[in-house]
C-alpha positions in Angstrom: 0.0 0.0 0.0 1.8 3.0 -1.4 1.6 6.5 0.1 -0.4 8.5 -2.7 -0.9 12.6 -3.1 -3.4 13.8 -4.9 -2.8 17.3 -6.0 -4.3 20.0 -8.5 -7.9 18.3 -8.0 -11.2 19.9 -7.0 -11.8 18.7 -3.9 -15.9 18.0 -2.9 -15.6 16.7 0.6 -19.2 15.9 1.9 -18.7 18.4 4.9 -21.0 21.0 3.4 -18.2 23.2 2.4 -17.9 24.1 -1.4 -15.8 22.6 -3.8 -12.2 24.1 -3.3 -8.7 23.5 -5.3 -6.6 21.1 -3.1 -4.2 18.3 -2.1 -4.7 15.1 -0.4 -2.6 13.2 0.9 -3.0 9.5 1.3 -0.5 7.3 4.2 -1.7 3.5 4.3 -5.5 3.5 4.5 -6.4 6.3 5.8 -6.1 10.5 4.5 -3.2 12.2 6.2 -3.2 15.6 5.2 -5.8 17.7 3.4 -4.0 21.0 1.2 -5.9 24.2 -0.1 -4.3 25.9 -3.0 -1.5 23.8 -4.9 1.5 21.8 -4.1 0.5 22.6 -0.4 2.2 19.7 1.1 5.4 17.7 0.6 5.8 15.0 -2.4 8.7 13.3 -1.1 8.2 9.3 -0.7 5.0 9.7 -2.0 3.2 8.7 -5.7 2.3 12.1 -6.9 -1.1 12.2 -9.0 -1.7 15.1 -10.9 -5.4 15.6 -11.4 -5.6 18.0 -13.4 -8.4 20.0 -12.4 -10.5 16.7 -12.3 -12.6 16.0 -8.6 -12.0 14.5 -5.8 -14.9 13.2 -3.9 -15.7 10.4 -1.6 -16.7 7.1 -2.7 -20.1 6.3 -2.9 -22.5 4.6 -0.9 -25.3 2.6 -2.5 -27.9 2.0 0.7 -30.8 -0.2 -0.7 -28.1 -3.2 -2.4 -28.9 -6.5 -3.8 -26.1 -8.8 -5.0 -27.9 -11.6 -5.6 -30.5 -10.2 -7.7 -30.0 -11.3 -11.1 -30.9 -8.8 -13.6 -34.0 -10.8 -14.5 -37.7 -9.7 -14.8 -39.7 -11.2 -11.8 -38.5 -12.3 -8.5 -39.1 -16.8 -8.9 -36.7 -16.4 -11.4 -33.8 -14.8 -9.2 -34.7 -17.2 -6.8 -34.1 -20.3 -9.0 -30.7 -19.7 -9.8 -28.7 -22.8 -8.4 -26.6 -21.9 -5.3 -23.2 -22.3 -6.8 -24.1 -20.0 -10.1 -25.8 -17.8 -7.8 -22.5 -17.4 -5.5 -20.4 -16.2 -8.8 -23.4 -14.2 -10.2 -23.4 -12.3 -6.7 -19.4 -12.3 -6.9 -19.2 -10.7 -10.2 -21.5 -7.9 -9.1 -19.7 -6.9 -6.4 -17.0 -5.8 -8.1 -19.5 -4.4 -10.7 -20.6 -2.0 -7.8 -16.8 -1.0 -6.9 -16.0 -0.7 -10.7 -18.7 2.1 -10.9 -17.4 4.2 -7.6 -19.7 2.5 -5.2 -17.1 1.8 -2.0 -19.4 0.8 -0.1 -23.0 -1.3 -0.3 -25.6 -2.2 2.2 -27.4 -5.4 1.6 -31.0 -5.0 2.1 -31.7 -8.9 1.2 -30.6 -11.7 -0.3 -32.3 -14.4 -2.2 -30.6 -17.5 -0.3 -30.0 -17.8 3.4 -25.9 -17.2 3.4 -25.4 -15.9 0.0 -24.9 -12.2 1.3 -22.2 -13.3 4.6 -20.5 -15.3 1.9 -19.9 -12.5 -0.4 -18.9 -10.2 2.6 -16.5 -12.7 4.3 -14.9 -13.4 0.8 -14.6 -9.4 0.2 -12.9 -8.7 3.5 -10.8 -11.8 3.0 -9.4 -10.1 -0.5 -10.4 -13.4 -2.1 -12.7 -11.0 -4.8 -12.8 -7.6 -4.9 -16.1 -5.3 -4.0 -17.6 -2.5 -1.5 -17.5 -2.5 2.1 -20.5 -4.4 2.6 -23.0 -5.0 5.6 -24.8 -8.8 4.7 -28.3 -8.8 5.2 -30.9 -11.4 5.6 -33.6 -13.3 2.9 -36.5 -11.1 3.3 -38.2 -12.2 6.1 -42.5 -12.5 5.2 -45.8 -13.6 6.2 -48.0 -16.2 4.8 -49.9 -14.1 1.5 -47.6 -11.5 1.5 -44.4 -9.9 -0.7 -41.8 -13.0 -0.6 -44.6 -16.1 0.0 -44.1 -17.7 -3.5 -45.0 -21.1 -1.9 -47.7 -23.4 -3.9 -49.9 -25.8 -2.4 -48.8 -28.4 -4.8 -44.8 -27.3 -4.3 -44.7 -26.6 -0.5 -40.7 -26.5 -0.6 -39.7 -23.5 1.7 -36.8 -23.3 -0.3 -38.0 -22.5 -3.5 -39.8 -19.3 -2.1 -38.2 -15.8 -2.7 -38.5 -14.7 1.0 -38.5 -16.8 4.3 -42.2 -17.2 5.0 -42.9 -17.3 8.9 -46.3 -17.3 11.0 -46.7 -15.7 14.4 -43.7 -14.9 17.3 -41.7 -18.4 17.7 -41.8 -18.9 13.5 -39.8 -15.1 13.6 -38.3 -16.3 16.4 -36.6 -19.1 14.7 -36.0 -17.5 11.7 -33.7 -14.6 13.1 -32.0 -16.6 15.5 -31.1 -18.3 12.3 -29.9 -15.6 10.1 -28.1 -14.4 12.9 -26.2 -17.9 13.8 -25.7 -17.4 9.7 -23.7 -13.7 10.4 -25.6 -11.4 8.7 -25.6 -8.0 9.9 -29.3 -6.8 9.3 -32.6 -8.4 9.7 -34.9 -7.9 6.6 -39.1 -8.1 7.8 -40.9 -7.0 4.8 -43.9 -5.4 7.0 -46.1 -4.0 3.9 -47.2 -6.0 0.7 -46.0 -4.8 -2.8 -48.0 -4.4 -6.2 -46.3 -6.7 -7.5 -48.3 -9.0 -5.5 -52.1 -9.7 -6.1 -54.4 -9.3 -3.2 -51.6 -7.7 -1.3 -50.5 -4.1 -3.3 -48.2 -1.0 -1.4 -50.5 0.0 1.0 -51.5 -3.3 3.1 -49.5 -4.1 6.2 -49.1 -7.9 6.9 -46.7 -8.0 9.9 -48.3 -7.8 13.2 -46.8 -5.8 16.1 -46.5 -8.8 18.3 -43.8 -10.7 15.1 -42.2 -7.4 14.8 -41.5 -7.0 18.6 -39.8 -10.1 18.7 -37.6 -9.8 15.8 -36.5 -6.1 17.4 -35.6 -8.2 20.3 -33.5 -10.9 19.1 -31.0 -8.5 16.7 -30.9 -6.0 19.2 -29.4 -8.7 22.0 -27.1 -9.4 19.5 -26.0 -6.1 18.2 -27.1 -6.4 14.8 -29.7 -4.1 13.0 -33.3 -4.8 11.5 -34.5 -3.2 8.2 -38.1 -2.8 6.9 -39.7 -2.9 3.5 -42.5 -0.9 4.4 -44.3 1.1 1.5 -47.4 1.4 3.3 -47.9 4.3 6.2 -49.0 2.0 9.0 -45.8 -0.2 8.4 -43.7 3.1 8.2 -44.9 3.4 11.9 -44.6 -0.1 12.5 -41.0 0.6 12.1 -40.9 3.6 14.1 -42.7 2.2 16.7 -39.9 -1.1 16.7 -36.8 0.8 16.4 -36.4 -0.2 12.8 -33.4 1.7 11.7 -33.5 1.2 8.1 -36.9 1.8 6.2 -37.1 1.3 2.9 -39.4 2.9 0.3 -41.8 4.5 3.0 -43.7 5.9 0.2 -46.9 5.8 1.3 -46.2 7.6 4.6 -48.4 10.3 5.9 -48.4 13.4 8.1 -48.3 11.1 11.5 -45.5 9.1 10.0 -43.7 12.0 8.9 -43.8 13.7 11.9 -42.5 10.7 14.1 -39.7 10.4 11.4 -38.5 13.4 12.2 -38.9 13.4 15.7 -36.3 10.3 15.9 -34.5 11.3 12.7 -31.0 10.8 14.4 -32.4 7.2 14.6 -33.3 6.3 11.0 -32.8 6.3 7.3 -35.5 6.1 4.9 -33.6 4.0 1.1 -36.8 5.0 -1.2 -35.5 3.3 -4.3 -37.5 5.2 -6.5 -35.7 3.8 -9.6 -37.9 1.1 -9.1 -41.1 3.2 -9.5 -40.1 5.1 -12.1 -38.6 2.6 -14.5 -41.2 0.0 -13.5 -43.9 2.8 -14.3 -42.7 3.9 -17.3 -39.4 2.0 -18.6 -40.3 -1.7 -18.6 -42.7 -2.5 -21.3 -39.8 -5.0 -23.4 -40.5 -7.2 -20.0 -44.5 -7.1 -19.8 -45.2 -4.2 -18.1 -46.3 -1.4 -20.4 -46.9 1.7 -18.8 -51.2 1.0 -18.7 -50.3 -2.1 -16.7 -48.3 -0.7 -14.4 -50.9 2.3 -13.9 -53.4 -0.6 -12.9 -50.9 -2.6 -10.7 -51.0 0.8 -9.1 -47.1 1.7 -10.1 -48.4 5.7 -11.2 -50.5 6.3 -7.9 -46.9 5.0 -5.8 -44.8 6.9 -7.3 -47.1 10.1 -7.5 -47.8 9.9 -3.4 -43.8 9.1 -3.2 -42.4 11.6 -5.0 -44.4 13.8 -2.1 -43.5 12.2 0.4 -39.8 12.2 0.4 -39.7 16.0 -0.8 -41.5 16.7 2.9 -39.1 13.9 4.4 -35.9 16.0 3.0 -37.2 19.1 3.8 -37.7 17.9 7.2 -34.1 16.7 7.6 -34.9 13.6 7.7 -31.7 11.1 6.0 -33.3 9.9 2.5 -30.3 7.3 0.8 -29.4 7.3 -2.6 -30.2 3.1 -4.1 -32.2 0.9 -4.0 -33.6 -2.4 -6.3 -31.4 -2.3 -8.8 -31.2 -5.7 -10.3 -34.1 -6.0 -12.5 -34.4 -6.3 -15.8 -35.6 -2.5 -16.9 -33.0 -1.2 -13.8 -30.3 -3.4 -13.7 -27.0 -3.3 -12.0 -24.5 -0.6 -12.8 -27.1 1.9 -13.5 -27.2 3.1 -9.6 -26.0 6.7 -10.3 -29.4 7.3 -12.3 -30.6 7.7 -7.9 -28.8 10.9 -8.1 -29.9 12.7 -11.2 -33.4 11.4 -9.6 -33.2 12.9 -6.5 -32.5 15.9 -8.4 -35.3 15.9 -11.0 -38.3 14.6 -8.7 -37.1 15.3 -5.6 -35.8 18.8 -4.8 -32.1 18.0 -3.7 -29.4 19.8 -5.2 -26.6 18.2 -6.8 -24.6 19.1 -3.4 -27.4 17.3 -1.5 -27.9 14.2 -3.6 -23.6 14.0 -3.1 -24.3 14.2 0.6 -27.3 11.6 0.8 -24.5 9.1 -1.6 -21.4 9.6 0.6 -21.9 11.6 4.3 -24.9 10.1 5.1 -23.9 6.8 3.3 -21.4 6.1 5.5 -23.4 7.1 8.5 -25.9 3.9 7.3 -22.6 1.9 7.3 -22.2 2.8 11.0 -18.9 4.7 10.2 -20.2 7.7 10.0 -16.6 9.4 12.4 -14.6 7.7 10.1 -15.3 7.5 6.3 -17.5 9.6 3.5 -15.6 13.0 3.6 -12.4 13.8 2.6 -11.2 14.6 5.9 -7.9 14.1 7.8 -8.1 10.5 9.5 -10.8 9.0 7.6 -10.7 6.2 5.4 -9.4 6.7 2.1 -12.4 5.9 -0.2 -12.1 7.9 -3.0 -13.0 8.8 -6.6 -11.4 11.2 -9.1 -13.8 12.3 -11.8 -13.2 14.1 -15.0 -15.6 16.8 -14.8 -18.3 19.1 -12.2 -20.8 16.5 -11.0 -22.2 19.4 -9.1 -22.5 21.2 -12.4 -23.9 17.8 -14.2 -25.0 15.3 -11.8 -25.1 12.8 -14.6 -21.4 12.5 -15.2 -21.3 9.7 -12.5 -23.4 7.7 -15.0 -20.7 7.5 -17.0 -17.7 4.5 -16.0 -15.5 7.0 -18.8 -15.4 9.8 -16.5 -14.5 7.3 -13.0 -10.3 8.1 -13.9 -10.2 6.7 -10.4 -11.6 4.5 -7.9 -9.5 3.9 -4.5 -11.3 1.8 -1.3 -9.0 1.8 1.9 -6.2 3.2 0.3 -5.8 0.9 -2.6 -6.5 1.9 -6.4 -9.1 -0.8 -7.6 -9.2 1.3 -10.4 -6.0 3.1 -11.3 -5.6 6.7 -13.1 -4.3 6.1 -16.5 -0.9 8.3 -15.7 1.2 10.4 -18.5 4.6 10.4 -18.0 4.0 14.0 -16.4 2.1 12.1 -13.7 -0.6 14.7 -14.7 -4.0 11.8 -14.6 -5.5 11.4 -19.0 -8.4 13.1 -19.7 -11.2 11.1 -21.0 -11.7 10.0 -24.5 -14.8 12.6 -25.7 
């Protein structure tokens, strides 16, 4: 691990303070020094990268992450990917994630048991190369609801997408489970979804008493719980349980609102509204043209969403850029589109959809003292990128314009260097 400086680079680092011209400094895994103006610290012993104007920024954070979904267009068929293709599917897209300036990735489920704690243990092992990643649990269901893909004819809990469980010991057993398995969150999925008949966005399935008991058993343990909850009752379900991470939350109203940001120290909301959009309007090649998903009730979702988290980031409350990539219309590698989302629909600025992707992400990592600003003493996660995302969010779209990706102090992607150490501008 060589000792790095970074110099002549525009330096966005997540504080709140705008983009200034800078040095940084990199000593093992970690930033040492942090330079206004140029050649503001010494070069000697060091790799000297000459950015040439490009920006420096922190890596990226994608808070809603699922390795194991396969890019397909309905859930049973993620699901019935063998194991061992599954673990090298889930494998491959890690590094996918880390290749497009995502350092770091929080599982928000996984379609087999381990598949997630594998894919961790082998990143932080170096045996493949990926994000810092927190594993998380199948998604964890009700009989009839989002994840129960169980016929009467085929009653093999295996073969269904989520792990289906019925009253307080069934949840009992099944977290103790994913727990013994080392997963670092809990995934209930408290509301229904419309892709489910008979059970749309706005139901709630869960009842307080399975909830209670799943809050219990990761919390003796350490670990976290997470929540799809679309509808507003399950929104306050997880309020009322100390879920930290809620995702989607779209249907929340004025009462949920208001005890989000009552406790919004406590929790992140991961809306994943790529999902709605593209599933509203971008999926037709798979079967859903836009009239369909206006009756599955895809328009109504993401019209009452798009409200909802404008209020919720007015009111300061931490909305995370990802979520559900890994379908066919919104497949993996396309996470950055969450940024110029949360610009167009949303009301963030540029500034504040780069906050939401790195500060905040690594506050949802738990490392919120130590990584996601380019800071003296935090981790060196870092991307250098040819061009103003703050002038054109977009850019990050582009894997062209990513000159370099560094996690913990180590290039995974390396700046293409002239001999003037000065880093190659991008082909146009």
């Amino acid at each position: 691990m060589a000792n790095v400086l970074f110099t002549n680079v525009r330096i966005i680092d997540a504080t709140g303070a705008q983009p200034y011209t800078g040095e940084v400094l990199i000593q093992g895994n970690r930033i040492a020094r942090v330079g206004r103006g140029p050649r503001s610290l010494p070069t000697a012993g060091v790799t000297v990268i000459d950015g040439a104007g490009a920006t420096l920024m922190p890596g990226m954070c994608e808070a809603h992450t699922h390795f194991g979904w396969t890019n397909s267009k309905t859930l049973d068929a993620i699901q019935k990917m063998p194991h061992e293709e599954h673990t090298l599917w889930a494998a491959q897209v890690a590094k996918l994630y880390l290749d497009y300036g995502w350092t770091s990735c929080v599982g928000a489920a996984t379609p087999k048991p381990r598949l997630d704690c594998v894919i961790r243990d082998a990143i932080n092992s170096g045996q493949i190369p990926g994000p810092r990643y927190t594993a998380a649990s199948q998604e964890i269901t009700v009989t009839g609801s989002l994840g129960d893909d169980m016929l009467p004819h085929l009653p093999f809990p295996e073969m269904s997408f989520g792990c289906v469980v019925d009253g307080p010991e069934g949840m009992r057993k099944a977290v103790r489970m994913f727990l013994k398995y080392g997963v670092d969150q809990v995934k209930l999925n408290l509301s229904g979804d419309n892709l489910v008949p008979g059970a749309d966005a706005r139901t709630s399935w869960m009842s307080d008493e399975e909830v209670a008991v799943a809050a219990r058993e990761v919390k003796v343990r350490g670990k976290r719980l997470a929540s799809h909850a679309r509808s507003s009752e399950s929104v306050k379900q997880s309020l009322r349980h100390g879920v930290e991470v809620i995702y989607h939350a779209s249907f929340a109203d004025e009462e949920a609102l208001d005890m989000l940001e009552a406790h919004k120290d406590k929790h992140f909301v991961a809306p994943g509204i790529a999902w709605l959009i593209n599933t509203s309007y971008h999926a037709a090649e798979w079967g859903i043209t836009p009239d369909k998903a206006k009756a599955m009730g895809y328009h109504r979702e993401l019209e009452v969403a798009i409200e909802s988290l404008k209020k919720m980031h007015k009111r300061g409350i931490r909305v995370l850029i990802g979520g559900d990539y890994g379908f066919a219309w919104i497949k993996h590698g396309t996470n950055a589109k969450d940024l110029e989302y949360f610009v167009k629909y949303l009301g963030f600025t540029p500034m504040e959809a780069l906050t939401a992707a790195t500060r905040y992400g690594a506050e949802v990592m738990m490392k919120g003292s130590e990584l996601g600003q380019v800071k003296e003493g935090y981790l060196a996660d870092l991307l250098l990128i040819d061009g103003d995302p703050l002038a054109n969010i977009a850019i990050l779209q582009d894997p062209a314009r990513l000159l370099a990706v560094m996690k913990d102090g180590r290039f995974h992607t390396a700046p293409d260097i002239q001999s003037a150490r000065s880093v190659r501008p991008a082909v146009a």
